[in-house]
C-alpha angles and dihedrals in degrees: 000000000000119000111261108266090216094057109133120218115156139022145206120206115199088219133085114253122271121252118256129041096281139062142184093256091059087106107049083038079058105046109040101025101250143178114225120186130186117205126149118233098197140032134224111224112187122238114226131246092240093061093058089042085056088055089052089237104150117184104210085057081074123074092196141035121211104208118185105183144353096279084057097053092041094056091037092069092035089060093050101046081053084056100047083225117156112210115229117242081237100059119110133226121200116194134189088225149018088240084063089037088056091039090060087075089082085075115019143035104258095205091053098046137067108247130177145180139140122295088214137047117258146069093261089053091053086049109050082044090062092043093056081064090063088153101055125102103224126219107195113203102200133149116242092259095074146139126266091221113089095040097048089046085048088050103036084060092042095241118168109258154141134211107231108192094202094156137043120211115216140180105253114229100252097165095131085077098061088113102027110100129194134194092223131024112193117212134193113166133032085243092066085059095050090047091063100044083051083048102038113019098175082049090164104182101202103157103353111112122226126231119186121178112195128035092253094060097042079059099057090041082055089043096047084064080253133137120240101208086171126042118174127211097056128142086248085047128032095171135040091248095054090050101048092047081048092057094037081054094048094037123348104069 
């Protein structure tokens, strides 16, 4: 009997691996044999504090700071130690999450500062938080990759704030991998898509399967003329691994 031509072996993550000596992936790695590999597809380059003086953004103007994610909160603070700028006890800091909201403890004293997030998971959830603060003048810290969402909602109720672009967000150079081919290549955001077609231009797909976590990502793979084998979140799959060890079980054994 011939060896199944959907057999996966070996798989490459568009994400940088994880610290510590375990991930999430240990026990797929475990159970089917497998190669996984952790590699980014994009960077993430600073802006300086003298573009967004340029663009007459002052921090201390603002009473709150909507952060979205790690990087977020990381070039936030940055920002702010370039500015020699002191946060006040009173200032606010809205996130998306409690994993954000715990983050911020890098950087600042949780019992001493005013920290907020939904209390449930959910998009809807983060909104009607932030319009329950119809009085604060919002600083969103954002990279120049971003959805529409939160500043549309901000302007569609007519709340105080200001786009701050702190981060770029870049196709990192992976050409080392031109000849290097994977079963499976796991994507998570549409920049990691634009990052292979930048770095790969005649990016033909042939056998590799295609994982995608998140709606927005399913849609650029779709975009891009490829085909998505394995979305994640899905009723069947609320994570990527549990999508991917569906789709091993169904095909790949």
């Amino acid at each position: 009997m011939n060896e199944n031509p959907l057999k996966v072996k070996t798989i490459l993550v568009s994400q940088p691996k994880p610290e510590g000596s375990k991930t999430i992936y240990d026990d797929l790695i475990a159970k089917y044999k497998l190669k996984v590999d952790f590699r980014p597809f994009i960077q993430i380059d600073p802006v300086p504090a003298r573009e967004l003086r340029k663009r007459s953004i002052s921090i201390l103007d603002h009473t709150a700071v909507i952060l979205t994610s790690k990087n977020g909160v990381d070039h936030f603070f940055r920002i702010c130690d370039e500015m020699r700028v002191t946060l006040p006890i009173e200032f606010k800091y809205f996130c998306t999450n409690e994993a954000i909201a715990n983050y911020i403890q890098h950087y600042i004293l949780m019992r001493k500062r005013k920290v907020f997030f939904p209390k449930k998971k959910g998009d809807n959830f983060f909104l009607k938080l932030l319009n329950t603060h119809k009085k604060e003048n919002f600083l969103f810290a954002c990279s120049d990759i971003r959805k529409p969402m939160i500043p549309d909602f901000l302007t569609k109720q007519g709340l105080q704030f200001t786009e701050a672009i702190m981060y770029y967000t870049v196709s990192a150079d992976l050409s080392d991998l031109e000849n290097v081919f994977y079963d499976i290549i796991v994507f998570f955001s549409p920049a990691d898509i634009k990052s292979l077609y930048d770095n790969f231009p005649q990016f033909k797909q042939n056998n590799t399967r295609l994982a995608a976590f998140g709606q927005t990502t399913l849609q650029a793979i779709e975009e891009a003329g490829l085909n998505c084998q394995i979305p994640a979140p899905t009723p069947e799959a609320p994570s990527i691994v549990k999508a991917i060890e569906n789709y091993i079980e169904a095909f790949g054994k």
